[in-house]
PyMOL Python script that loads the backbone (N, CA, C, O; Angstrom):
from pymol import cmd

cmd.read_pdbstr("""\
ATOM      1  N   UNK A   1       0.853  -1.168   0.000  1.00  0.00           N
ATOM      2  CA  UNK A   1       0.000   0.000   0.000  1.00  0.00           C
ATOM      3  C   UNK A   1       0.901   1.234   0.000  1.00  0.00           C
ATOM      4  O   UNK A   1       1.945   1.390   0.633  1.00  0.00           O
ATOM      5  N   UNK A   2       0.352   1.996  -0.753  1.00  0.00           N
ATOM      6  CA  UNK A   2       1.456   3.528  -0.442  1.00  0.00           C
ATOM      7  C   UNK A   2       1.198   4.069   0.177  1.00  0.00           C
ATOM      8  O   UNK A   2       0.050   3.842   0.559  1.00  0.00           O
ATOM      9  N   UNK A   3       1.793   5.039   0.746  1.00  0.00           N
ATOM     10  CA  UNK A   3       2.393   5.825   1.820  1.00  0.00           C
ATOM     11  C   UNK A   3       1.732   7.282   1.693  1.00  0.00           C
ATOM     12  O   UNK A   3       2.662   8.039   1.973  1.00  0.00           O
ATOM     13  N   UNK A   4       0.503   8.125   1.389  1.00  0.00           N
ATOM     14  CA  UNK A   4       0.251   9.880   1.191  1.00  0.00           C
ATOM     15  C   UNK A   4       0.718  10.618   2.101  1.00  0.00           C
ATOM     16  O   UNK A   4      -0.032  10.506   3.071  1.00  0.00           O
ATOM     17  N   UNK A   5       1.518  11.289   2.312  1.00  0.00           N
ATOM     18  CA  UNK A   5       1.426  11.972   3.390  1.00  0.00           C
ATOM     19  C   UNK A   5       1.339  13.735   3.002  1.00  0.00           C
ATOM     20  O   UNK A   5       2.080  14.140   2.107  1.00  0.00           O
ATOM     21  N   UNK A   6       0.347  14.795   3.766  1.00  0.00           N
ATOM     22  CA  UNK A   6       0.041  15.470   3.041  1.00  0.00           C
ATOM     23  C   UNK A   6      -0.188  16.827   4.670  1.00  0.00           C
ATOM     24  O   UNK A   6      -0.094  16.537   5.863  1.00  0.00           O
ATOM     25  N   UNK A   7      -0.522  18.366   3.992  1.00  0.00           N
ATOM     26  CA  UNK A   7      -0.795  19.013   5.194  1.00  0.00           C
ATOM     27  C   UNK A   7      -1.583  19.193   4.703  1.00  0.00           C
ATOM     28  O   UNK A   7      -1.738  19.188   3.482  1.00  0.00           O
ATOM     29  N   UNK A   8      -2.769  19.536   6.026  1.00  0.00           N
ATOM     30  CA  UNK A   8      -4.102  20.656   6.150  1.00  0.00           C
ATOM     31  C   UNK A   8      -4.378  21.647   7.143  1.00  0.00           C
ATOM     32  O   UNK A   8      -4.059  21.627   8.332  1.00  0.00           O
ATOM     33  N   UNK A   9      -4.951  22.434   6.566  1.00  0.00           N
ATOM     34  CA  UNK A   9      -5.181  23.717   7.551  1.00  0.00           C
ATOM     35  C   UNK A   9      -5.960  23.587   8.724  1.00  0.00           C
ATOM     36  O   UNK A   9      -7.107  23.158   8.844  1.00  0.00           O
ATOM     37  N   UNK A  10      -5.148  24.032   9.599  1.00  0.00           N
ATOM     38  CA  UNK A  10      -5.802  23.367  11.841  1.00  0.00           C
ATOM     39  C   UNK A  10      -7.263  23.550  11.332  1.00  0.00           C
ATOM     40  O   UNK A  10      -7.897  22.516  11.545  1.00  0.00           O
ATOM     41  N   UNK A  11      -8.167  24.716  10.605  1.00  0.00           N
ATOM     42  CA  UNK A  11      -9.886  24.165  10.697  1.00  0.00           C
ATOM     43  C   UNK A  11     -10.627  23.347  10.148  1.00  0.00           C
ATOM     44  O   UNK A  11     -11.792  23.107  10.464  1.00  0.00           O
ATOM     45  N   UNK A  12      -9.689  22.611   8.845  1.00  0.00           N
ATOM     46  CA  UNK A  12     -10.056  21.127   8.466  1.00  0.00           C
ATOM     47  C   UNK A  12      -9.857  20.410   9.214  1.00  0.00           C
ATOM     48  O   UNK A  12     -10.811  19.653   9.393  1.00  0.00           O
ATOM     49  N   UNK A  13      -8.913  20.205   9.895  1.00  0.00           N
ATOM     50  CA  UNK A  13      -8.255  19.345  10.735  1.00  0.00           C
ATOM     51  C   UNK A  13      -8.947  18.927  11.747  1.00  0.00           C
ATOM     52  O   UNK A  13      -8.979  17.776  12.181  1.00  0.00           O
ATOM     53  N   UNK A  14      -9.832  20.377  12.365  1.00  0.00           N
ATOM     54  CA  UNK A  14     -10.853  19.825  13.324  1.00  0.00           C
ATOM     55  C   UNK A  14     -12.217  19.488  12.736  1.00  0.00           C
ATOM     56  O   UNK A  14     -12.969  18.814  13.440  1.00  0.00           O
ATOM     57  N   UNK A  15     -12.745  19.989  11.177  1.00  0.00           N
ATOM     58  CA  UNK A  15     -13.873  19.312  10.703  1.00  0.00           C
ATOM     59  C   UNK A  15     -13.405  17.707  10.881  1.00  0.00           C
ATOM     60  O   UNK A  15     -14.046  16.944  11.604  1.00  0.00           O
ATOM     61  N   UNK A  16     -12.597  17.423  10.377  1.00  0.00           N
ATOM     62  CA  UNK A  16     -11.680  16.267   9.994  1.00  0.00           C
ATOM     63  C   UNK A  16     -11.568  15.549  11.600  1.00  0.00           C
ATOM     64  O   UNK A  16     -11.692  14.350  11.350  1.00  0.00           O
ATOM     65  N   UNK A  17     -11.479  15.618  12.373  1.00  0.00           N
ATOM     66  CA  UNK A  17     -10.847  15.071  13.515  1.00  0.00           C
ATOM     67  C   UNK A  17     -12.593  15.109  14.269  1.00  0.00           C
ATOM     68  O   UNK A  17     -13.033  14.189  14.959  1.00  0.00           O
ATOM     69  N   UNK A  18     -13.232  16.157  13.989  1.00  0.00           N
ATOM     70  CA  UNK A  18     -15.111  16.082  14.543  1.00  0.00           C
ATOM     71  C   UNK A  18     -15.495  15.448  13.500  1.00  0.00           C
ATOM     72  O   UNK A  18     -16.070  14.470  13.979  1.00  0.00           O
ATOM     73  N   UNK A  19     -15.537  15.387  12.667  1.00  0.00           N
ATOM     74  CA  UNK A  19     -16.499  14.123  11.880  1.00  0.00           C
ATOM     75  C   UNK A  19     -15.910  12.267  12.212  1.00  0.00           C
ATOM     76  O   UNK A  19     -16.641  11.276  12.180  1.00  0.00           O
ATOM     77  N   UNK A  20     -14.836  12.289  12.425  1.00  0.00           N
ATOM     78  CA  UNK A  20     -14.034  10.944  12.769  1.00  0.00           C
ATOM     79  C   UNK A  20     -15.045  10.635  13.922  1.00  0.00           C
ATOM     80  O   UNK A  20     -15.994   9.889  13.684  1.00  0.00           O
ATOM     81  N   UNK A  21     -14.877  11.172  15.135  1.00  0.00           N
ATOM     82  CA  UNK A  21     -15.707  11.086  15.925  1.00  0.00           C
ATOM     83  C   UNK A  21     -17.571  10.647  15.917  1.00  0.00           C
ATOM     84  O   UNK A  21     -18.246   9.732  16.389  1.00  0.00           O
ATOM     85  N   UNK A  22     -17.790  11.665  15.243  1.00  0.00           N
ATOM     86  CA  UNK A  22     -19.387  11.570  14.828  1.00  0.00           C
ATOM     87  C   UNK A  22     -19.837  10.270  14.091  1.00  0.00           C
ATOM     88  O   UNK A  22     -20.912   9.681  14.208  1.00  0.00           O
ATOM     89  N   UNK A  23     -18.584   9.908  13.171  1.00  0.00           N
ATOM     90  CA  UNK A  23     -18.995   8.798  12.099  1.00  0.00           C
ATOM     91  C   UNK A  23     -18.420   7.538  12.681  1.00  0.00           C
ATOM     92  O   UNK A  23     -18.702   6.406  12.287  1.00  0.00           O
ATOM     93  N   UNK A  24     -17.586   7.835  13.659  1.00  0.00           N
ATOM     94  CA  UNK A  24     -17.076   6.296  13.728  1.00  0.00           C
ATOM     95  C   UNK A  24     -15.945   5.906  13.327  1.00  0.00           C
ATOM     96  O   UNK A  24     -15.699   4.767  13.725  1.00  0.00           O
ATOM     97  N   UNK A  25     -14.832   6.543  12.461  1.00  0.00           N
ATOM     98  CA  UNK A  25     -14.007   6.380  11.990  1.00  0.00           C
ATOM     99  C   UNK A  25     -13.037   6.069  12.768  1.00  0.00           C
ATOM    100  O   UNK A  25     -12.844   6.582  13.870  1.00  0.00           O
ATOM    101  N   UNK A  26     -12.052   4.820  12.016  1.00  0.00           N
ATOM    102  CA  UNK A  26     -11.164   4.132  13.511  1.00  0.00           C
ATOM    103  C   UNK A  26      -9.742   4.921  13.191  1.00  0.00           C
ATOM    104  O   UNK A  26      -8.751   4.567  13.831  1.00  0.00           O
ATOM    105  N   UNK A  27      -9.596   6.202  12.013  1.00  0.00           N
ATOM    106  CA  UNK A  27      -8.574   7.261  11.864  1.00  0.00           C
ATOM    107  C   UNK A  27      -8.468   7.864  11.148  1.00  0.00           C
ATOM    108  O   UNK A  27      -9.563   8.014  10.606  1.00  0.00           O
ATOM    109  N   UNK A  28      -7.539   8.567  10.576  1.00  0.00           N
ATOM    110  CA  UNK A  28      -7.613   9.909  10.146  1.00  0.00           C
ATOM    111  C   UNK A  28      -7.618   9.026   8.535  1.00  0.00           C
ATOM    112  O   UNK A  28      -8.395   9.306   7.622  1.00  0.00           O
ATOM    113  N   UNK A  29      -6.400   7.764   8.468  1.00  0.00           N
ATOM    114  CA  UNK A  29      -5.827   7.874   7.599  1.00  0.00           C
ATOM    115  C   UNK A  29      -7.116   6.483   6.832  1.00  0.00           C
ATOM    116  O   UNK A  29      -6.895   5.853   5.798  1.00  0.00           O
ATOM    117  N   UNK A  30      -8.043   6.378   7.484  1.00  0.00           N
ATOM    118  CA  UNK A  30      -9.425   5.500   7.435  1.00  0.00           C
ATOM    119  C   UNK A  30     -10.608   6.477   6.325  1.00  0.00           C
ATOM    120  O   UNK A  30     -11.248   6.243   5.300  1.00  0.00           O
ATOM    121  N   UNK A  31     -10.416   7.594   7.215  1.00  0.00           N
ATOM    122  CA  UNK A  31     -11.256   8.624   6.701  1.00  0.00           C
ATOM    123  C   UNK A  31     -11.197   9.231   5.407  1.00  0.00           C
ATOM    124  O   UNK A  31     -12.052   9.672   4.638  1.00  0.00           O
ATOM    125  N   UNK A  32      -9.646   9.105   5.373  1.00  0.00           N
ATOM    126  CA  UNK A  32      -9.130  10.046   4.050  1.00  0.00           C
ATOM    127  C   UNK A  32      -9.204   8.992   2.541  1.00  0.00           C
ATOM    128  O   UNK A  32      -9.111   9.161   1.325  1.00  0.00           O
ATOM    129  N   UNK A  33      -9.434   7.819   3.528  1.00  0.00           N
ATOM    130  CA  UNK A  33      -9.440   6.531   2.144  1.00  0.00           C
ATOM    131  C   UNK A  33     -10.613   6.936   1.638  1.00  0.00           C
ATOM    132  O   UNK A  33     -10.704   7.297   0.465  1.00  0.00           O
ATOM    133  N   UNK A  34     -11.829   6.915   2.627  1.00  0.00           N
ATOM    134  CA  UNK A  34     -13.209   6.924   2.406  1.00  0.00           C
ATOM    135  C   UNK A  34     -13.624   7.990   1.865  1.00  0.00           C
ATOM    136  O   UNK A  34     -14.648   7.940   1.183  1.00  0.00           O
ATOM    137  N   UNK A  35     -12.884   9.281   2.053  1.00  0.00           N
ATOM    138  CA  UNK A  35     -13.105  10.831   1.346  1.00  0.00           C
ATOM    139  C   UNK A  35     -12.512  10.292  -0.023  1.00  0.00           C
ATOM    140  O   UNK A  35     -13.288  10.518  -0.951  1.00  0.00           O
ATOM    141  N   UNK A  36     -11.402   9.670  -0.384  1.00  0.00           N
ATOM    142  CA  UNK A  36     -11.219   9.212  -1.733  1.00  0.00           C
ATOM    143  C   UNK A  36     -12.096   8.364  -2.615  1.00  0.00           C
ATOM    144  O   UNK A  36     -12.496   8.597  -3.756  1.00  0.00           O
ATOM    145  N   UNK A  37     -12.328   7.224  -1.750  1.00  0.00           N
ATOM    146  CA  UNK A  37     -13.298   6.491  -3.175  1.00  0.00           C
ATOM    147  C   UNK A  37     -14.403   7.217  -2.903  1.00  0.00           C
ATOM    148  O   UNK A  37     -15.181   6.958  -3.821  1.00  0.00           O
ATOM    149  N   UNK A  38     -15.117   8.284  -1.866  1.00  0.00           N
ATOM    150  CA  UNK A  38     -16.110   8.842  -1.963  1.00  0.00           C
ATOM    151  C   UNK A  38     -16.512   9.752  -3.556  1.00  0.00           C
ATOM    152  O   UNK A  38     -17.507   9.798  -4.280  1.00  0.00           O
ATOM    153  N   UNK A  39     -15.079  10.417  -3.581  1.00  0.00           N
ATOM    154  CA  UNK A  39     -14.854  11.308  -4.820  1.00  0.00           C
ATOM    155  C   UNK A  39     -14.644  10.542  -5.856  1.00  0.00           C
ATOM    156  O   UNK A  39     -15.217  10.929  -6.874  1.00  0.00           O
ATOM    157  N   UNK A  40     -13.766   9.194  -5.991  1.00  0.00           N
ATOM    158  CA  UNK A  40     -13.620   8.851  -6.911  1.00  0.00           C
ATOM    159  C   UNK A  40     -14.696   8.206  -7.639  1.00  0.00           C
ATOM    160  O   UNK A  40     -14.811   8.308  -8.861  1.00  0.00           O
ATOM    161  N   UNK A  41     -15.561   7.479  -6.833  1.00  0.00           N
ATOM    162  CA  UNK A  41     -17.005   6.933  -7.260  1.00  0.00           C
ATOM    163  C   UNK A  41     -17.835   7.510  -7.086  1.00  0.00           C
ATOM    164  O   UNK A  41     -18.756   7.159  -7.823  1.00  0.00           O
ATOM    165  N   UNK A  42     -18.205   8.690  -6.141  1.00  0.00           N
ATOM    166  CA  UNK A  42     -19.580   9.156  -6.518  1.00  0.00           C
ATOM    167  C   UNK A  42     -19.517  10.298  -6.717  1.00  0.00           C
ATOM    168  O   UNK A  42     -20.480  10.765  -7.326  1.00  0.00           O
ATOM    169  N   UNK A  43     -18.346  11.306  -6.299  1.00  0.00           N
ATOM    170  CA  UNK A  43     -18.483  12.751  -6.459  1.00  0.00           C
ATOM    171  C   UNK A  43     -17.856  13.497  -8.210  1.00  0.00           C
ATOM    172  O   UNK A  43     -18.133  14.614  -8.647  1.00  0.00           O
ATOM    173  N   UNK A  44     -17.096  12.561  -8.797  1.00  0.00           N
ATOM    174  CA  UNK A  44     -16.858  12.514 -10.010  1.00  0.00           C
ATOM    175  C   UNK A  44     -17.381  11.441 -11.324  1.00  0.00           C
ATOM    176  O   UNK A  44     -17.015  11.415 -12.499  1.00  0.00           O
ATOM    177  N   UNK A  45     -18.194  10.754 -10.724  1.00  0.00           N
ATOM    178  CA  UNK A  45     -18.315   9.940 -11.659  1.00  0.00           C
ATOM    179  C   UNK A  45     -19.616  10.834 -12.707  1.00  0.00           C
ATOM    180  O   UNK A  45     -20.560  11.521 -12.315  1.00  0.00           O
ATOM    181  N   UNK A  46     -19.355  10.618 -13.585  1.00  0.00           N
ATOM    182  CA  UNK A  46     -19.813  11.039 -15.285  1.00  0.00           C
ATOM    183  C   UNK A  46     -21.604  10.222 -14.977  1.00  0.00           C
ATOM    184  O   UNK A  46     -22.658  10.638 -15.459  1.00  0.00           O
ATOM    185  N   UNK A  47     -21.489   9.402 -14.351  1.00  0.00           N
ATOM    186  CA  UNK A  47     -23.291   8.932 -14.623  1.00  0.00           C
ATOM    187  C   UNK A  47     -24.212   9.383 -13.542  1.00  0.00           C
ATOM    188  O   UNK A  47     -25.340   8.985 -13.251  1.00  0.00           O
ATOM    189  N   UNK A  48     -23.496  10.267 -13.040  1.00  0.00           N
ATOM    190  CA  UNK A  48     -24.037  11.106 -11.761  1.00  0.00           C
ATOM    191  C   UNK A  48     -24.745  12.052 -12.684  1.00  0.00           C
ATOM    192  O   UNK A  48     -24.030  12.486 -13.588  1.00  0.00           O
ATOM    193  N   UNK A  49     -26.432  12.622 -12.657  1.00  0.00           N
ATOM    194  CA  UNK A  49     -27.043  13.414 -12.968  1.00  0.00           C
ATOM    195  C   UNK A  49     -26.363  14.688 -13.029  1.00  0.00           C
ATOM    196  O   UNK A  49     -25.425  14.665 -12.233  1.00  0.00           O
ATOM    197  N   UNK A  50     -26.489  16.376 -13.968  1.00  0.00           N
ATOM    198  CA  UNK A  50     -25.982  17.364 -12.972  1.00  0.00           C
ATOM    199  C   UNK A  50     -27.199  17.609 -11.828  1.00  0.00           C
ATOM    200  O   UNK A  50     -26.909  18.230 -10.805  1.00  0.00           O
ATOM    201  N   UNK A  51     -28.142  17.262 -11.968  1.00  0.00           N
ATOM    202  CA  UNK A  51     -29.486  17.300 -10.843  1.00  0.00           C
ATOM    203  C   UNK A  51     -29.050  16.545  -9.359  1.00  0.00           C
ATOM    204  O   UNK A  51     -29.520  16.950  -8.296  1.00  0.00           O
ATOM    205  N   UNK A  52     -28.324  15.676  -9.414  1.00  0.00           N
ATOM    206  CA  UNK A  52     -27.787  14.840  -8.435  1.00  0.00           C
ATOM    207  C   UNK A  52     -26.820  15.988  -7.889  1.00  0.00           C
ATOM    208  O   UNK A  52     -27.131  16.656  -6.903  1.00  0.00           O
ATOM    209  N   UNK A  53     -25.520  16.194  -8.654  1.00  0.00           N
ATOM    210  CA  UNK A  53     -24.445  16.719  -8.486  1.00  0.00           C
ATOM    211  C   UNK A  53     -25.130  18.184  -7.609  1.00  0.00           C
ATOM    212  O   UNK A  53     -24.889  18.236  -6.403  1.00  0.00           O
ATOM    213  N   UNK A  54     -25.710  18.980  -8.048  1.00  0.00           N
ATOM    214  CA  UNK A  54     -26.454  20.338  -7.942  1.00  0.00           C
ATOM    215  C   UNK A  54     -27.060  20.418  -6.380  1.00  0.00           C
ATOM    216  O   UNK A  54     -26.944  21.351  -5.586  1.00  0.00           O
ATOM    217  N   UNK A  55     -27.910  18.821  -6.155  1.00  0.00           N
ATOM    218  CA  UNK A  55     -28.716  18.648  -4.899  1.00  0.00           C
ATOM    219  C   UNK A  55     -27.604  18.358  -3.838  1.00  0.00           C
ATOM    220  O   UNK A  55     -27.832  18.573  -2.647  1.00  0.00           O
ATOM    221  N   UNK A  56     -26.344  17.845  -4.287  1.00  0.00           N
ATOM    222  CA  UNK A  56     -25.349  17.123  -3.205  1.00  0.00           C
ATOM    223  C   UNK A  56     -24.696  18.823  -2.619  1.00  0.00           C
ATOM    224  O   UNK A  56     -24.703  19.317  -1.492  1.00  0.00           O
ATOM    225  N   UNK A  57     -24.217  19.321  -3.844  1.00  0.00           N
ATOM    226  CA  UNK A  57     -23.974  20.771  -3.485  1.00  0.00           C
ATOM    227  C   UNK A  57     -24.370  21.793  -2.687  1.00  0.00           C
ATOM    228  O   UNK A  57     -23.681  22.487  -1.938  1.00  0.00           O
ATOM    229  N   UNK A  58     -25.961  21.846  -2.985  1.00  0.00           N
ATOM    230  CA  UNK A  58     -26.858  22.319  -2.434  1.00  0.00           C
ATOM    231  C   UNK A  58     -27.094  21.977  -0.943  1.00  0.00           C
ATOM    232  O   UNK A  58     -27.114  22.818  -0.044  1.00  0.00           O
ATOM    233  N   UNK A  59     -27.254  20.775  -0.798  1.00  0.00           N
ATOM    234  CA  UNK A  59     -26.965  19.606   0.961  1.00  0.00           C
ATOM    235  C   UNK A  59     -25.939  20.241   1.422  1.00  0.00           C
ATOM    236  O   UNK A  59     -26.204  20.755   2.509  1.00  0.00           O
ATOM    237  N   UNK A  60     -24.596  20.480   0.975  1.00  0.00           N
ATOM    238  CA  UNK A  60     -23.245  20.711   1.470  1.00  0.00           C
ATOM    239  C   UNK A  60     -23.360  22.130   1.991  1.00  0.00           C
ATOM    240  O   UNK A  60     -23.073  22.467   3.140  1.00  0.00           O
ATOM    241  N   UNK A  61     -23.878  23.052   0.879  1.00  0.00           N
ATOM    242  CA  UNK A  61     -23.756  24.774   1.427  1.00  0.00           C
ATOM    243  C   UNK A  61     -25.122  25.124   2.696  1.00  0.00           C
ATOM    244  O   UNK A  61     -25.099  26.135   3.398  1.00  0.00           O
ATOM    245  N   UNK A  62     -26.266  24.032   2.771  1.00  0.00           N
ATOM    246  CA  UNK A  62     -26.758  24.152   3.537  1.00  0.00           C
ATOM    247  C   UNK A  62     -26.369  23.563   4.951  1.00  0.00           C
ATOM    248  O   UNK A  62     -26.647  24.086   6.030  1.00  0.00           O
ATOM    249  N   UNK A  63     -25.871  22.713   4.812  1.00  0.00           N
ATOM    250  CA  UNK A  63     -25.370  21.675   6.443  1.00  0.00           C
ATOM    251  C   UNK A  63     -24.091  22.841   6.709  1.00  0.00           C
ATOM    252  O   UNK A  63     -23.750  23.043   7.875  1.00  0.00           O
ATOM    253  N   UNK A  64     -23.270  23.741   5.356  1.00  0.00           N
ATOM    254  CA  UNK A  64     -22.517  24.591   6.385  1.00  0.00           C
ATOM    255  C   UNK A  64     -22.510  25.568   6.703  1.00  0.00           C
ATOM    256  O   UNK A  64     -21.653  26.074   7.428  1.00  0.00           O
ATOM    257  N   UNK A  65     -24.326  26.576   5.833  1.00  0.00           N
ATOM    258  CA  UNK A  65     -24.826  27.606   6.657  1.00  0.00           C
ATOM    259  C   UNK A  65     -25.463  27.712   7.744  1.00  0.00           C
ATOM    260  O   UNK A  65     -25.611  28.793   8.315  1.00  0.00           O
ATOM    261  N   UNK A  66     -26.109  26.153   8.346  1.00  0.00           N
ATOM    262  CA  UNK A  66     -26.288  26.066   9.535  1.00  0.00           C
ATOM    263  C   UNK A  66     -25.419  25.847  10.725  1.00  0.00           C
ATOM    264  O   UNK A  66     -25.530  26.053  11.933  1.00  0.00           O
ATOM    265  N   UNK A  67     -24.461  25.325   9.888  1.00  0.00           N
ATOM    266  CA  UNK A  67     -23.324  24.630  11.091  1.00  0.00           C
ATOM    267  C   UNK A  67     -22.867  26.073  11.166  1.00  0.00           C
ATOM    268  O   UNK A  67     -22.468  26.007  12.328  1.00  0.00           O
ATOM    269  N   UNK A  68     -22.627  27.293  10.826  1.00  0.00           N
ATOM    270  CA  UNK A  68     -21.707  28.583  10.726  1.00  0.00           C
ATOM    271  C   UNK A  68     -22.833  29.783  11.553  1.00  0.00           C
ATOM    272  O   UNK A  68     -22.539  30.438  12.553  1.00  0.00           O
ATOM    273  N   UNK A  69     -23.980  29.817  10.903  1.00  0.00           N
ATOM    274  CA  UNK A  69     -24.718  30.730  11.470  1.00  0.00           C
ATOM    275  C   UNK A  69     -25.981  30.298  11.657  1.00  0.00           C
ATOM    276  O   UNK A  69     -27.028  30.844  11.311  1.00  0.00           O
ATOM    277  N   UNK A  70     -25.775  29.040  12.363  1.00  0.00           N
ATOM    278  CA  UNK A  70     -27.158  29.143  12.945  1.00  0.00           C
ATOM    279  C   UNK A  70     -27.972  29.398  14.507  1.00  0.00           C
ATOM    280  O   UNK A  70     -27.487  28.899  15.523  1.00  0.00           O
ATOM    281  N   UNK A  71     -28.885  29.990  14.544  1.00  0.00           N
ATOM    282  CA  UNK A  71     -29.337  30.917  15.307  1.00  0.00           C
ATOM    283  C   UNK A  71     -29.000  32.301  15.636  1.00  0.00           C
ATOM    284  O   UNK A  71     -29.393  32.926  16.621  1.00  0.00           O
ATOM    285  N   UNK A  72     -28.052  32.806  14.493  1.00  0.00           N
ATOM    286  CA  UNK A  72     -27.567  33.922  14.335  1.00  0.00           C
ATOM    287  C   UNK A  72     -28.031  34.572  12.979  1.00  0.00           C
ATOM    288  O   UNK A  72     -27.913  34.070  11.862  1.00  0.00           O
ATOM    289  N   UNK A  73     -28.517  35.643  13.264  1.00  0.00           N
ATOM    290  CA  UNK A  73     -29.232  36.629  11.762  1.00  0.00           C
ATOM    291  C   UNK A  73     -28.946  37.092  10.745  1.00  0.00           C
ATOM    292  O   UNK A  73     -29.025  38.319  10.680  1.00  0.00           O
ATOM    293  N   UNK A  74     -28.598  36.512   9.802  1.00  0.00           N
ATOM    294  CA  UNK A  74     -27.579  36.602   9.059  1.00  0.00           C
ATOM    295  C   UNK A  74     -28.711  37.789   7.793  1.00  0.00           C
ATOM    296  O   UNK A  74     -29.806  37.628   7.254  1.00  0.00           O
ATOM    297  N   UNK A  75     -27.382  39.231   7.791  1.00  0.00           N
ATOM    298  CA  UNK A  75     -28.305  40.432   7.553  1.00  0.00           C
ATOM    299  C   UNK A  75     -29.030  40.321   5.224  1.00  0.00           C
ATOM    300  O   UNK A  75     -28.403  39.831   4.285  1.00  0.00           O
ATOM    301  N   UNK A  76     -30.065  40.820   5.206  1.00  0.00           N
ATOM    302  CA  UNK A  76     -30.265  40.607   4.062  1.00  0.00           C
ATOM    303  C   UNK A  76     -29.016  40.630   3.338  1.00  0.00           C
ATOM    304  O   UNK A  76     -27.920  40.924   3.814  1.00  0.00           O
ATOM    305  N   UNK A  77     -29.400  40.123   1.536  1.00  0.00           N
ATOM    306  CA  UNK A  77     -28.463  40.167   0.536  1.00  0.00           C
ATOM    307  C   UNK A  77     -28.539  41.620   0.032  1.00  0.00           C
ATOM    308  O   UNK A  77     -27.910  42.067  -0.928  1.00  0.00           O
ATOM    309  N   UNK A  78     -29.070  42.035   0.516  1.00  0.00           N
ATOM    310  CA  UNK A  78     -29.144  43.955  -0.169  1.00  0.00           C
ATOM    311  C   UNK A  78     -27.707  44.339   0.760  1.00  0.00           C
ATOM    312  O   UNK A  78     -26.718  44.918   0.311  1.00  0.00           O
ATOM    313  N   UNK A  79     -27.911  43.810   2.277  1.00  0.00           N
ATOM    314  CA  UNK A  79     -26.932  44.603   3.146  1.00  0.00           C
ATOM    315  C   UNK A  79     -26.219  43.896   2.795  1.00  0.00           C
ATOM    316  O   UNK A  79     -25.287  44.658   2.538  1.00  0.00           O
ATOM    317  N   UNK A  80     -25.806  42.728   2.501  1.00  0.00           N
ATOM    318  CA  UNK A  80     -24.583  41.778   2.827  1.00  0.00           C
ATOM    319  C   UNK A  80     -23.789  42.626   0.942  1.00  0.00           C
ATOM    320  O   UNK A  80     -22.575  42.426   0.896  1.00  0.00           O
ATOM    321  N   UNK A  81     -24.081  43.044   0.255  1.00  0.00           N
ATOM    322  CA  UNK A  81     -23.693  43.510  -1.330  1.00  0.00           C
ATOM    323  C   UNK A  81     -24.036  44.656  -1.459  1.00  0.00           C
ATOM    324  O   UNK A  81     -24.519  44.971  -2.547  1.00  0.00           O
ATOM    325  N   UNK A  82     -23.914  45.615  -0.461  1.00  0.00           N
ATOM    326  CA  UNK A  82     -24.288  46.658  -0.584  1.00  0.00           C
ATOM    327  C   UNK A  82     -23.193  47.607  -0.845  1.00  0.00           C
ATOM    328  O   UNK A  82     -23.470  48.674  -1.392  1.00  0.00           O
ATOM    329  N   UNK A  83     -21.750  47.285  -0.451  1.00  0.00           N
ATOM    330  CA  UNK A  83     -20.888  47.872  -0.823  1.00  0.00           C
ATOM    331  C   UNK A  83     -19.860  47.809  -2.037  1.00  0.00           C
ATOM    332  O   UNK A  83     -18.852  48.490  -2.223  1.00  0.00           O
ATOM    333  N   UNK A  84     -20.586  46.467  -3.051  1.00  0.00           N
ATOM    334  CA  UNK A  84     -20.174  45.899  -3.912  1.00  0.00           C
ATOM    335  C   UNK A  84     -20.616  47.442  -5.599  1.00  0.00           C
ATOM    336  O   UNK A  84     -20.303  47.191  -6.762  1.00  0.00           O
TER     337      UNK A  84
END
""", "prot")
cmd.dss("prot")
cmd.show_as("cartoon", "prot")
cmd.util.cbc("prot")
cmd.orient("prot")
């Protein structure tokens, strides 16, 4: 088996090190297999709908506008581009 060895930035590290936990994972280097054939078979594969691809996306920016601001008021898109 080969050897990856690679860096990430300390706030992946703790998504990365809190999801191990949450899921069960027996390590880092367990996890990172499973983030691979995750991508290699389902997050790139060509017979994936873009409707699929779009909804997985969509799942992702929502699980991390709640995980970031939730229960916090996050101000309209007029204010948030208002200086644009």
């Amino acid at each position: 088996m080969a050897i990856v060895n690679f860096s990430i930035p300390t706030t992946l590290e703790k998504r990365v090190g809190q999801t191990i936990r949450e899921k069960g994972f027996s390590s880092k280097a367990e996890f990172f297999r499973y983030a691979a054939i995750y991508f290699i078979d389902v997050v790139d594969d060509s017979a994936i709908s873009e409707d699929e691809r779009i909804k997985y996306l969509s799942d992702a920016i929502t699980r991390e506008v709640i995980k970031k601001f939730h229960n916090k008021k996050i101000p309209p898109v007029e204010e948030q581009l208002a200086d644009i």
